[in-house]
LONUTI-815966 format. One record per residue (C-alpha): residue number from 1; residue in one letter; x, y, z. Coordinates in Angstrom, 2 decimals. Layout:
N
+-------+---------+---------+---------+---------+
! vokol ! drenvex !      px !      py !      pz !
+-------+---------+---------+---------+---------+
!   NUM !       A !       X !       Y !       Z !
...
+-------+---------+---------+---------+---------+
//
This chain:
314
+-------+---------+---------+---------+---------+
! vokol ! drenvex !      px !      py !      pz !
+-------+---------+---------+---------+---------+
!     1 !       X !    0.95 !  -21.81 !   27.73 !
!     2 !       X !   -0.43 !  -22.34 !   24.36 !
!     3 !       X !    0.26 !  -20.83 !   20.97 !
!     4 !       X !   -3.78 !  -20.20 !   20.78 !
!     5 !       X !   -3.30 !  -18.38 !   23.89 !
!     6 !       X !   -0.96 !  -16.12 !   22.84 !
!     7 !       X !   -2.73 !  -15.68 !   19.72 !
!     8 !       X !   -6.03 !  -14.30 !   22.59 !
!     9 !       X !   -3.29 !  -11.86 !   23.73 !
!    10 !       X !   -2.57 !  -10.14 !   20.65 !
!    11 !       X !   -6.42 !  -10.09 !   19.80 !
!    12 !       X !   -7.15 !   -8.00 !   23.01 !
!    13 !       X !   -4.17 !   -6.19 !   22.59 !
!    14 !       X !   -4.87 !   -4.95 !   19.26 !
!    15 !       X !   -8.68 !   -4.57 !   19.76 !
!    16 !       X !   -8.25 !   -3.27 !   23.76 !
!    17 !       X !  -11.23 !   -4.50 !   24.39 !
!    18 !       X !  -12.03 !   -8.33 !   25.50 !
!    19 !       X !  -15.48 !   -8.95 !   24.29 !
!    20 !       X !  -14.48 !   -7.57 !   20.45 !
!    21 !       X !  -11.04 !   -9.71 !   20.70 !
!    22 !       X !  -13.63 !  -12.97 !   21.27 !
!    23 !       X !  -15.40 !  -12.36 !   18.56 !
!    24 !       X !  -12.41 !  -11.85 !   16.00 !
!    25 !       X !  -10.93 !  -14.77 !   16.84 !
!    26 !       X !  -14.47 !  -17.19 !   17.24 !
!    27 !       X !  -14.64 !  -18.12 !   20.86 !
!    28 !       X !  -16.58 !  -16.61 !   23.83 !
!    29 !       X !  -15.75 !  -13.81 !   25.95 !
!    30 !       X !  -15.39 !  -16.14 !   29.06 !
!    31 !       X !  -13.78 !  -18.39 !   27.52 !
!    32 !       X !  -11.14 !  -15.70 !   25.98 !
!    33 !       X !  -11.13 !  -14.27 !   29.24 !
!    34 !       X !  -10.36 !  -17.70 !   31.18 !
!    35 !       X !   -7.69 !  -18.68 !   28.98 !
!    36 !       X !   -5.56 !  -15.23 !   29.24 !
!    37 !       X !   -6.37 !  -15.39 !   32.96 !
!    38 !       X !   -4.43 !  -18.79 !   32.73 !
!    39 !       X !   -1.39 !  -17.06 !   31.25 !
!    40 !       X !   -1.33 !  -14.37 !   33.63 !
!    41 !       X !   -1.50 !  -16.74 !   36.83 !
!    42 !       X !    0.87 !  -18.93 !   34.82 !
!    43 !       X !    3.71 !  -16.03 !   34.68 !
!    44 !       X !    2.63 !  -14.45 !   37.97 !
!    45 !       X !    2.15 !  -11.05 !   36.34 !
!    46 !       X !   -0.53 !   -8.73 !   34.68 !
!    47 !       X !   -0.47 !   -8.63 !   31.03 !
!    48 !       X !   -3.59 !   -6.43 !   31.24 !
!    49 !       X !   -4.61 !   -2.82 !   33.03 !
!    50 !       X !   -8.14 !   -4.11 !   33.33 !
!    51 !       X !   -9.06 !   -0.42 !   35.37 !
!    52 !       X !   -8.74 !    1.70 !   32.11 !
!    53 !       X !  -10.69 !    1.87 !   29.36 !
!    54 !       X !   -9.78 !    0.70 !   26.94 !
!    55 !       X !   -8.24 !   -1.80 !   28.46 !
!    56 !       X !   -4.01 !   -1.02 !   28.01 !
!    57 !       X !   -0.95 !   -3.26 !   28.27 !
!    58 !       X !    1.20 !   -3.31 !   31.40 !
!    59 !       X !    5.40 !   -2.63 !   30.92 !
!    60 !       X !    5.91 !   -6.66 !   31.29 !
!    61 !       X !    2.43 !   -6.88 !   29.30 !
!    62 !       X !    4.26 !   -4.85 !   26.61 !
!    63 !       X !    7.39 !   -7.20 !   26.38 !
!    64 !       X !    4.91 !  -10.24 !   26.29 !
!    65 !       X !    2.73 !   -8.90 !   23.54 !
!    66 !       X !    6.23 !   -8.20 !   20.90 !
!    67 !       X !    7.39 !  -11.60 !   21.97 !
!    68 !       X !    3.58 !  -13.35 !   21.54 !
!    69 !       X !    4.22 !  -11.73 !   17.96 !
!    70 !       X !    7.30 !  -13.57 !   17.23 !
!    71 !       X !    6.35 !  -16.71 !   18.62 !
!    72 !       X !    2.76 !  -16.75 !   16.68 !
!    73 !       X !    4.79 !  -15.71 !   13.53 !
!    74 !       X !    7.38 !  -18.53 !   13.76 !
!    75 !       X !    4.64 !  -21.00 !   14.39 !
!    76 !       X !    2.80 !  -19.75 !   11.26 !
!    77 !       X !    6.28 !  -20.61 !    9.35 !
!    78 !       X !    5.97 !  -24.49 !   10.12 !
!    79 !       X !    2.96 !  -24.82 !    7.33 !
!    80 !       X !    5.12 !  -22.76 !    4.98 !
!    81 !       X !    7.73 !  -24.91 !    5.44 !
!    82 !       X !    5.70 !  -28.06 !    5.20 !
!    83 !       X !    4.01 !  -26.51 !    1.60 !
!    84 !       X !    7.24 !  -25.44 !    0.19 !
!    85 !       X !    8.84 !  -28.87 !    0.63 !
!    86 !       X !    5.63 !  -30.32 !   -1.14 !
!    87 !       X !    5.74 !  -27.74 !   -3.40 !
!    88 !       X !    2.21 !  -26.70 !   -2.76 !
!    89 !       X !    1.13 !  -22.74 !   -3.26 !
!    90 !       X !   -2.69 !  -21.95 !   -2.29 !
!    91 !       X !   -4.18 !  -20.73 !    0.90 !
!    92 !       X !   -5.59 !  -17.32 !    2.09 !
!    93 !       X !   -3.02 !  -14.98 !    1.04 !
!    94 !       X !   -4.46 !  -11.05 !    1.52 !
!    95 !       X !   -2.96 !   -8.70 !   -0.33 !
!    96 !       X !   -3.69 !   -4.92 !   -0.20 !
!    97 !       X !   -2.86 !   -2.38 !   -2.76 !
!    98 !       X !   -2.96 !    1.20 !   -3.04 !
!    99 !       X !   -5.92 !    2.87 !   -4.83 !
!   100 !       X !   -3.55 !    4.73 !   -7.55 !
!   101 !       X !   -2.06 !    1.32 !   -8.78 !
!   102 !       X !   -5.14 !   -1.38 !   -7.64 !
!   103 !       X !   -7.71 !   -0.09 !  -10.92 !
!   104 !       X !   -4.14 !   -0.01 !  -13.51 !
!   105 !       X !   -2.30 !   -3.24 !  -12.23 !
!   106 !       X !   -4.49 !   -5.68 !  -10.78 !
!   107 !       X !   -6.62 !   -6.23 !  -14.36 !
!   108 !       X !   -3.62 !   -6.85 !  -15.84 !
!   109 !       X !   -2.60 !   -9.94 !  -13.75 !
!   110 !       X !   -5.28 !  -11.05 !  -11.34 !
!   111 !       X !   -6.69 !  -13.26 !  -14.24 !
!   112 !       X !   -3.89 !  -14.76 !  -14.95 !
!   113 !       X !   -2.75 !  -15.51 !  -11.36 !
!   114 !       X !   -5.90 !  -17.09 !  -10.40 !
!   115 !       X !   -5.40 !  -19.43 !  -13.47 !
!   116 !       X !   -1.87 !  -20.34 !  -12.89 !
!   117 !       X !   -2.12 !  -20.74 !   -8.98 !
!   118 !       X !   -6.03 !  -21.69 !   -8.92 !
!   119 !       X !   -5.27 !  -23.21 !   -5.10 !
!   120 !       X !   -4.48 !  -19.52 !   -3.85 !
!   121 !       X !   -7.63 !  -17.89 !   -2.42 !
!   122 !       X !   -6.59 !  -14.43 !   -3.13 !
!   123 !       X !   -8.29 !  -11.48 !   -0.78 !
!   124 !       X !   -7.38 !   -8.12 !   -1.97 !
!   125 !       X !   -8.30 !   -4.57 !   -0.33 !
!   126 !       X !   -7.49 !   -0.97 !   -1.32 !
!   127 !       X !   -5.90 !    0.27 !    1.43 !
!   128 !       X !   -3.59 !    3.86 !    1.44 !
!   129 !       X !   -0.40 !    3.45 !    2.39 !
!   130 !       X !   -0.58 !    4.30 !    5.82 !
!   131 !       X !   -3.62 !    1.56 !    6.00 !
!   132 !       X !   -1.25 !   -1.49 !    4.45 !
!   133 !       X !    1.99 !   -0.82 !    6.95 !
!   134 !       X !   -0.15 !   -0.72 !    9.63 !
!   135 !       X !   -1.99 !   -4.33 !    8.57 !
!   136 !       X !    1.53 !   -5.89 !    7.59 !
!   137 !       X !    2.75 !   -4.83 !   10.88 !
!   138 !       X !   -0.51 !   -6.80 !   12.66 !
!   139 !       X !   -0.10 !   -9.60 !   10.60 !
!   140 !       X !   -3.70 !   -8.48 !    9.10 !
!   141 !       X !   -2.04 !   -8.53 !    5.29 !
!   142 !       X !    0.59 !  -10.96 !    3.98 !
!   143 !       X !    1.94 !   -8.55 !    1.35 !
!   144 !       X !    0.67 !   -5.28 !   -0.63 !
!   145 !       X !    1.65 !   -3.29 !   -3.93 !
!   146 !       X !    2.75 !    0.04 !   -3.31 !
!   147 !       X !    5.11 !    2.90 !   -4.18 !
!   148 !       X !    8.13 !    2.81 !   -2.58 !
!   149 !       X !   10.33 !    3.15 !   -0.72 !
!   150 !       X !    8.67 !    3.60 !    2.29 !
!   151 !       X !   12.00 !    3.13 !    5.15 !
!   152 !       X !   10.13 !    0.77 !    6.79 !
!   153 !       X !   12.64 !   -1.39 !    8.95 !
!   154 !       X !   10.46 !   -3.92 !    9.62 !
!   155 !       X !    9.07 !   -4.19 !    5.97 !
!   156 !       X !   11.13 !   -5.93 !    2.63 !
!   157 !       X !   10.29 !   -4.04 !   -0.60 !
!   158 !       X !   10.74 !   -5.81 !   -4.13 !
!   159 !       X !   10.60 !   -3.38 !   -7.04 !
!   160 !       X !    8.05 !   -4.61 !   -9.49 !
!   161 !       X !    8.33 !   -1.39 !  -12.00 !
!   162 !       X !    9.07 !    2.37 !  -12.67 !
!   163 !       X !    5.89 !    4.26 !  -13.31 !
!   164 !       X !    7.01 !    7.57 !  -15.05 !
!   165 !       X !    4.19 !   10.31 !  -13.86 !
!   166 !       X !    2.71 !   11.89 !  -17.08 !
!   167 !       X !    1.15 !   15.61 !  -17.93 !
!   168 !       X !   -2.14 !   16.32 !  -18.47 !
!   169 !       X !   -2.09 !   19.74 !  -20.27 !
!   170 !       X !   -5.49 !   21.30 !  -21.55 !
!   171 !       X !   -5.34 !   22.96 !  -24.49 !
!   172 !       X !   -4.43 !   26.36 !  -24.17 !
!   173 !       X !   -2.11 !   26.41 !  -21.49 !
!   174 !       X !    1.41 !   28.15 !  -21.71 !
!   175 !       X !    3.24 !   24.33 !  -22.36 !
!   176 !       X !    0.28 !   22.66 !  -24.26 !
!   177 !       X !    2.66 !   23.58 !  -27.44 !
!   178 !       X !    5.67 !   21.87 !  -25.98 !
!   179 !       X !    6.34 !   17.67 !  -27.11 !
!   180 !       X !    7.83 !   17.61 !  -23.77 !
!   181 !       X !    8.06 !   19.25 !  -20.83 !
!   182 !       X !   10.44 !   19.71 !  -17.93 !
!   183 !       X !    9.43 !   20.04 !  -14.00 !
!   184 !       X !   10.46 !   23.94 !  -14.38 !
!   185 !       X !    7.42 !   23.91 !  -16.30 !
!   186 !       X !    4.90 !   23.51 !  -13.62 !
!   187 !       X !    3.54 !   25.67 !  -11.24 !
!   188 !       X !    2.49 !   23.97 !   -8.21 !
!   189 !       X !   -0.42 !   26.24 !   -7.51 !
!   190 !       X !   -1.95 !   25.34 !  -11.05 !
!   191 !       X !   -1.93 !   20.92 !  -10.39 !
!   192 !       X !   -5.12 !   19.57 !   -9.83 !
!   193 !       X !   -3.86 !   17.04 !   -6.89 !
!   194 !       X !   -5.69 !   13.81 !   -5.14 !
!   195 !       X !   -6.86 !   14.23 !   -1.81 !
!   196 !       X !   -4.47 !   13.39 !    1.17 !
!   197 !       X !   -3.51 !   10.14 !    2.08 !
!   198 !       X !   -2.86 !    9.13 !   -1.62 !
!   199 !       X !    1.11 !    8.63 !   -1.70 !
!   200 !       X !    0.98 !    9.70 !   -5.40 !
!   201 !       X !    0.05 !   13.06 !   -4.50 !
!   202 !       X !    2.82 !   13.32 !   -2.04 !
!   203 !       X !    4.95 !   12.29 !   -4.44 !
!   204 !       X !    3.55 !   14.88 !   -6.69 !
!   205 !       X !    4.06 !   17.60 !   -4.01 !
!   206 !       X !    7.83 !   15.96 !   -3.83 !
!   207 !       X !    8.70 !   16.72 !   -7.54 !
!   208 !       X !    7.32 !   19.86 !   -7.58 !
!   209 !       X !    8.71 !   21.35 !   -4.05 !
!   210 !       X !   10.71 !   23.96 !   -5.75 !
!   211 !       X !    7.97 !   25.27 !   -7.68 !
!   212 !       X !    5.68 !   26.30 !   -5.37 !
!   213 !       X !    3.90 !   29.13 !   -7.59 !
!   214 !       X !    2.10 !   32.32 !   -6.52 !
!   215 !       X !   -0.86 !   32.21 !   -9.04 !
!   216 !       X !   -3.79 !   33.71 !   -8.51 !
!   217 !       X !   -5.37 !   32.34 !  -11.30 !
!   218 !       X !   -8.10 !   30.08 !   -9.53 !
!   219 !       X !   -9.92 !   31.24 !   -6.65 !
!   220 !       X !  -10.82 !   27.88 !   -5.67 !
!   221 !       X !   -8.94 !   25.01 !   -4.04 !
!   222 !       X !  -10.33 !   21.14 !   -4.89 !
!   223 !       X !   -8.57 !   17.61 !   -3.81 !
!   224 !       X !  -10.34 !   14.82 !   -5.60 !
!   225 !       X !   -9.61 !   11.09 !   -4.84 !
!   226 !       X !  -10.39 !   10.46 !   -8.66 !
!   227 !       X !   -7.96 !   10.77 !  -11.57 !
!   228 !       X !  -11.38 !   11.03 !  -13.78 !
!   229 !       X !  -12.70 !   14.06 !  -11.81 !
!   230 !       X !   -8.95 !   16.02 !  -11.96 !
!   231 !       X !   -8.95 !   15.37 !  -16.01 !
!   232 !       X !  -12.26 !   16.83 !  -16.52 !
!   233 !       X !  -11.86 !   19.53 !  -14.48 !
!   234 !       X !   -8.21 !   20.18 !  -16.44 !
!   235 !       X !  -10.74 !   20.02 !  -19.74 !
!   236 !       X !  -12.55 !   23.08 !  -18.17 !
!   237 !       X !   -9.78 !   25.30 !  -18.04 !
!   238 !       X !   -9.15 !   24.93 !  -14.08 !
!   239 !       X !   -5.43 !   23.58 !  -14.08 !
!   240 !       X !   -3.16 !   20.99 !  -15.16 !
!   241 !       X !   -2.62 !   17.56 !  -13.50 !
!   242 !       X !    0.12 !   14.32 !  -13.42 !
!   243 !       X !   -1.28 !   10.69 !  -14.25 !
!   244 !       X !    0.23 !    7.97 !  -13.26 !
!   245 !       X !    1.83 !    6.31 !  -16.84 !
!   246 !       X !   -0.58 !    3.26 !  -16.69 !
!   247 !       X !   -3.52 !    5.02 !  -16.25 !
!   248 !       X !   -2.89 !    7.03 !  -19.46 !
!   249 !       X !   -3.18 !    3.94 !  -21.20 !
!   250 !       X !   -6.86 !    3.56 !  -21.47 !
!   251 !       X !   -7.67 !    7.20 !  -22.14 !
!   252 !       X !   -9.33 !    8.54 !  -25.04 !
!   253 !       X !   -7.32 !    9.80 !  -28.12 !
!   254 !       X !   -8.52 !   12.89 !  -27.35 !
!   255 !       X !   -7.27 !   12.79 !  -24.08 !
!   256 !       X !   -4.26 !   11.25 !  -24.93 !
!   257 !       X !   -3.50 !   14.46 !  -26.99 !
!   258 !       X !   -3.00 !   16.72 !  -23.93 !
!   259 !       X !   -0.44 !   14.09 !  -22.67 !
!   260 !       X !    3.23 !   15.38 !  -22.40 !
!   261 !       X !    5.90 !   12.88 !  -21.32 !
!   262 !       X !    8.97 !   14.76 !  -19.26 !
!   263 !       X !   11.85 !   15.14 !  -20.71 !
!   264 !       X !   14.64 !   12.58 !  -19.41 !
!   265 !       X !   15.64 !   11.75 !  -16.61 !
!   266 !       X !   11.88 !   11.21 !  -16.52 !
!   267 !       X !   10.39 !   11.25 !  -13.22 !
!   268 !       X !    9.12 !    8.19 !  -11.87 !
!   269 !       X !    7.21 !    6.78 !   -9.11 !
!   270 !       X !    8.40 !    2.89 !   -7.82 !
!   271 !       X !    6.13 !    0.37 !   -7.27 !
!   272 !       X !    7.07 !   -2.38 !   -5.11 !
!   273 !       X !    5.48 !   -5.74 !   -3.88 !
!   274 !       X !    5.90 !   -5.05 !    0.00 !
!   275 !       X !    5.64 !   -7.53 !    2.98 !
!   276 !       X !    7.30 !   -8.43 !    6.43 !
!   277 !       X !   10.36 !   -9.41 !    7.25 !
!   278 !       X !    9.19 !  -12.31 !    8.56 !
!   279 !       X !    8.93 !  -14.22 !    5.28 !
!   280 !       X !    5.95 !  -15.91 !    5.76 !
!   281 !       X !    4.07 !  -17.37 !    2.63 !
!   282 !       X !    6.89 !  -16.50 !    0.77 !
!   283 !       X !    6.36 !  -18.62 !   -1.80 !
!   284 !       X !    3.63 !  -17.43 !   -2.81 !
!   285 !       X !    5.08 !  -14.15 !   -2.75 !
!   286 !       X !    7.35 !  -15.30 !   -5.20 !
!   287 !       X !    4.63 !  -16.92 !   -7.73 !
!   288 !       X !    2.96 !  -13.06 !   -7.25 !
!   289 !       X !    6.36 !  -11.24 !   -7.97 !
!   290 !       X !    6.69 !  -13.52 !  -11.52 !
!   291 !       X !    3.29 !  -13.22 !  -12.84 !
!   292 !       X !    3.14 !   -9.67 !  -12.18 !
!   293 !       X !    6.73 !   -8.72 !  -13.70 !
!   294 !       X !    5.71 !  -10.87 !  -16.10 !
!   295 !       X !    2.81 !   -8.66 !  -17.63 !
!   296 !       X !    4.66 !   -5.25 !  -16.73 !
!   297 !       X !    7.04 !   -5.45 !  -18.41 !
!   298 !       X !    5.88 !   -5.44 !  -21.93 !
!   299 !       X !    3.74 !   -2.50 !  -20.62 !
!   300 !       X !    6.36 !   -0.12 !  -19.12 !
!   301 !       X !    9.82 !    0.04 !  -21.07 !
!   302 !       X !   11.18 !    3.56 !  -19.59 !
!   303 !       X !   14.46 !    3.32 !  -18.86 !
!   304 !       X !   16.45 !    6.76 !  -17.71 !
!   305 !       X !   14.35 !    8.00 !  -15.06 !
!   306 !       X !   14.69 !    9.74 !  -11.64 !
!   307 !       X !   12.55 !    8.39 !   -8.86 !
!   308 !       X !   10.24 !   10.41 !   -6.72 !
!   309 !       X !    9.99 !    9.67 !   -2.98 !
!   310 !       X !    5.82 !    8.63 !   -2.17 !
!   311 !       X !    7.17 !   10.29 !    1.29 !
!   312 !       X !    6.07 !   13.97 !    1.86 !
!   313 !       X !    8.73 !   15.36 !    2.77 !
!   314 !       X !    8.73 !   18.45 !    5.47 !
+-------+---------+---------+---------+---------+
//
């Protein structure tokens, strides 16, 4: 058997369906088809349940398909090895990131990345959390940047930064007097949240379990997936909401003036550069890690904080 083979097994076993598998990885169905048939004869077994649809893996076709993964993966590892001893980084490296940090963090180094490792073709997507373990798992992302930790066992996690979350209080409110606040402060029924799937709302929900409020203030119940949309409608008079610390950056002064910072331990969401265990393309993991702690860290300098699981907890 062949590695390219193996590699038309875990296309049809992730896409459960032949003629879609062909056309992911460039061939024809027949010959996709021919070539797995091979295998199968080969081994004297079914990988495939070819009577369901979609089509499903066998028990053996199960054991095949996690030890395909391995085998693929260590045979990726052989041009790592053969760049990192020439000291070469470029390549496809894809890289997802979470919508709450991508529109923050990536104008702050993709410019300079791009410059200092011009060899690197760099594909990013904003993917939620959920979205980026699944693709690391599949071997569909090389890395991603996103809050953590996540208890993934078959994920590493290296922290980039400490994002504290920040206030937004409209004037008037009960706190809007206060230079800082504390998490007693909030009522849980009065934050404007994001909609779910965003790990910063979770994390939101998180800090705030023990205040779950019984307002009746607001006969109306909104999840936006925009930090713009929950600001304005704070403006209005319809609640308060939590930014991210980097976002607050590039508000208005206005806006900036219905910021209140917690009071210490400040709460804080982590943000880590995630990828498999694996190791592959580690290197230019690496080069990513430096340029991006590189321009954080004149940009966040909190130090006593508390960090808030991006985990909803039951």
């Amino acid at each position: 058997m062949t590695i390219t083979q193996l590699q038309y097994v875990l296309a049809v076993a992730e896409h459960k369906n032949f003629t879609l598998a062909a056309e992911k990885c460039f061939v024809t169905q027949p010959t996709l088809s021919m070539q797995i048939q091979k295998i199968e004869e080969e081994l004297g077994i079914q990988i495939f349940d070819r009577t369901k649809k979609p089509i499903q893996l066998t028990e053996i076709g199960l054991k095949i398909v996690n030890q395909s993964k391995n085998i693929v993966n260590e045979a990726n590892r052989i041009q790592d090895i053969v760049d990192q001893q020439k000291g070469f980084i470029g390549g496809e490296f894809r890289l997802g990131i979470i919508p709450t940090v991508m529109p923050t963090l990536l104008p702050m180094f993709l410019n300079n990345f791009i410059k200092k490792y011009p060899k690197v073709n760099l594909i990013i997507e904003e993917l939620n959390t959920d979205e980026i373990i699944v693709k690391l798992k599949n071997g569909h992302l090389d890395a991603a940047i996103a809050a953590t930790p996540l208890e993934e066992e078959k994920i590493k996690e290296i922290v980039l930064f400490y994002e504290p979350f920040v206030a937004y209080i409209p004037e008037g409110h009960s706190v809007f007097d206060k230079k800082e606040i504390e998490v007693s402060d909030l009522n849980l029924d009065e934050i404007l949240l994001l909609q779910d799937g965003h790990c910063f709302r979770d994390g939101i929900l998180n800090l705030c379990k023990n205040n779950p409020g019984n307002s009746d203030k607001f006969n109306f119940h909104i999840e936006s997936g925009s930090f713009e949309t929950l600001i304005k409608l704070a403006d209005e008079g319809l609640g308060t909401t939590l930014l991210p610390y980097l976002h607050t950056l590039d508000l208005k002064d206005k806006d900036k003036a219905k910021l209140r910072q917690f009071k210490d331990p400040k709460p804080a969401r982590e943000v880590s550069l995630i990828y498999p265990k694996n190791e592959l393309k580690i290197h230019i993991i690496d080069a990513l890690r430096h340029v991006i702690s590189g321009v954080v860290r004149g940009a966040i300098a909190f130090q006593d904080i508390q960090i808030i699981s991006p985990i909803q907890k039951k």
